[in-house]
C-alpha positions in Angstrom: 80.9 -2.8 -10.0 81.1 -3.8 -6.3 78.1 -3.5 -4.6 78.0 -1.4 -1.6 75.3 0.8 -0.7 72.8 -2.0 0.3 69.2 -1.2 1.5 67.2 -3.6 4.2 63.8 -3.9 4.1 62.1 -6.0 6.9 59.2 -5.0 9.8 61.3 -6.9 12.9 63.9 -4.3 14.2 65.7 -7.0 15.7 65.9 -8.6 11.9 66.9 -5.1 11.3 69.5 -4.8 13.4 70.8 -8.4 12.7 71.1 -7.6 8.8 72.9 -4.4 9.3 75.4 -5.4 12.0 76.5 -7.7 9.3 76.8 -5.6 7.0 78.5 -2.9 8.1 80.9 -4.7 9.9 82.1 -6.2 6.4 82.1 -2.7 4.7 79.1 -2.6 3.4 76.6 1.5 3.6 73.5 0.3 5.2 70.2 1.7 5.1 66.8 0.2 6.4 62.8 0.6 5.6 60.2 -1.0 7.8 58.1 -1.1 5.0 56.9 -2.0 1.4 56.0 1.5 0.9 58.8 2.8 2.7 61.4 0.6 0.8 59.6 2.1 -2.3 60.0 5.5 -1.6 63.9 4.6 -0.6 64.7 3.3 -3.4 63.8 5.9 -5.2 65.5 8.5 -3.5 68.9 7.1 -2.5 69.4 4.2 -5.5 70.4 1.2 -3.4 72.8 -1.2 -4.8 71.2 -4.4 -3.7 68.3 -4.5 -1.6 67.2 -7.1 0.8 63.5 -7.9 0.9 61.4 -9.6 3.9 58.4 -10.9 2.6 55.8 -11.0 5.4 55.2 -6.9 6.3 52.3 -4.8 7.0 51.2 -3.1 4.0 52.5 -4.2 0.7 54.3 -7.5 1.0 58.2 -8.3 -0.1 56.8 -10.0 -3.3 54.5 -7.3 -4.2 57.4 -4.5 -3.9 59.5 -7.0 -5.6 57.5 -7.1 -8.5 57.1 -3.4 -8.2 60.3 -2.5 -8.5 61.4 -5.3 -11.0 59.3 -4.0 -13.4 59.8 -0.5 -13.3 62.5 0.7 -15.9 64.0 3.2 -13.3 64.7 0.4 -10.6 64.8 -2.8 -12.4 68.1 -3.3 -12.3 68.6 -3.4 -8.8 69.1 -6.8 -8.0 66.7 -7.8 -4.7 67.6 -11.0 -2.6 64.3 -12.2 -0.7 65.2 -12.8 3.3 62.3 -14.2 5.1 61.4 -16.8 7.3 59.2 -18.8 4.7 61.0 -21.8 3.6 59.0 -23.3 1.0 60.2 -24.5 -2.0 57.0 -22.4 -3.4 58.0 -19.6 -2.3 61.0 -19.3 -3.3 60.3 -20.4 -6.7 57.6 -17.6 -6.7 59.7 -14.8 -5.2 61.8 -15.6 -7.8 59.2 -14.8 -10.8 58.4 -11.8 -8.7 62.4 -10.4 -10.2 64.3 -11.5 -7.2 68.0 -13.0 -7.4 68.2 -14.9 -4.8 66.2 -16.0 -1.8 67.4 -16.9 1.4 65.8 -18.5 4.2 66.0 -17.0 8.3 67.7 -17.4 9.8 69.9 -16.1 8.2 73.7 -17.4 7.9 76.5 -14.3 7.6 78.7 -16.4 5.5 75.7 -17.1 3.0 74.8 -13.7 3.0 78.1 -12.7 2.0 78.6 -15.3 -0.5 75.0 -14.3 -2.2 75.9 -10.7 -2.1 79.4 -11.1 -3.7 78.7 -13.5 -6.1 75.8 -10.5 -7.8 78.6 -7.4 -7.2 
């Protein structure tokens, strides 16, 4: 099934903005939290497709909602892709164990984006 309905979670409305504009201008239904807890409760209510994660957020961080929702029957299969501006090879290694499926680095590049999302639809 093609994904469509993608949810993006990150605290920078600029990041925000940046993610969606991408998005929607290659056909994708956008919808946006500016939190862990908000992404959470999002999730829950509207069943996302894909959801992009920041990881450095007030509150509960992207790897801690990650994990959350990756091991939760009812959301588990949502695949997450981890978009944040920490670029270490630890990190991504770890958002990975968290139940991410990918993990890309800001800034982000539209093409990659695009590439990540279609190769999981």
């Amino acid at each position: 099934m093609a994904i469509q309905k993608i949810l993006v979670v990150d605290d920078s409305p600029t990041e925000r903005y940046f993610l969606s504009d991408i998005l929607i201008k290659n056909g994708f239904s956008v919808s946006t939290a500016e939190s862990g807890e908000e992404a959470l409760l999002k999730v829950k209510a509207d069943r996302p497709q894909l959801i992009l994660m920041d990881v450095v957020m007030p509150g509960q961080n992207g790897f801690q909602v990650t994990r959350a929702l990756s091991r939760n029957p009812e959301t588990q299969d949502v695949p997450i892709i981890i978009c944040t501006s920490k670029g270490q090879e630890t990190d991504r290694i770890w958002g990975l164990r968290q139940g991410a499926r990918d993990y890309i680095v800001k800034p982000v590049d539209a093409q990659e984006l695009l590439a990540k999302i279609a190769a999981l639809g």
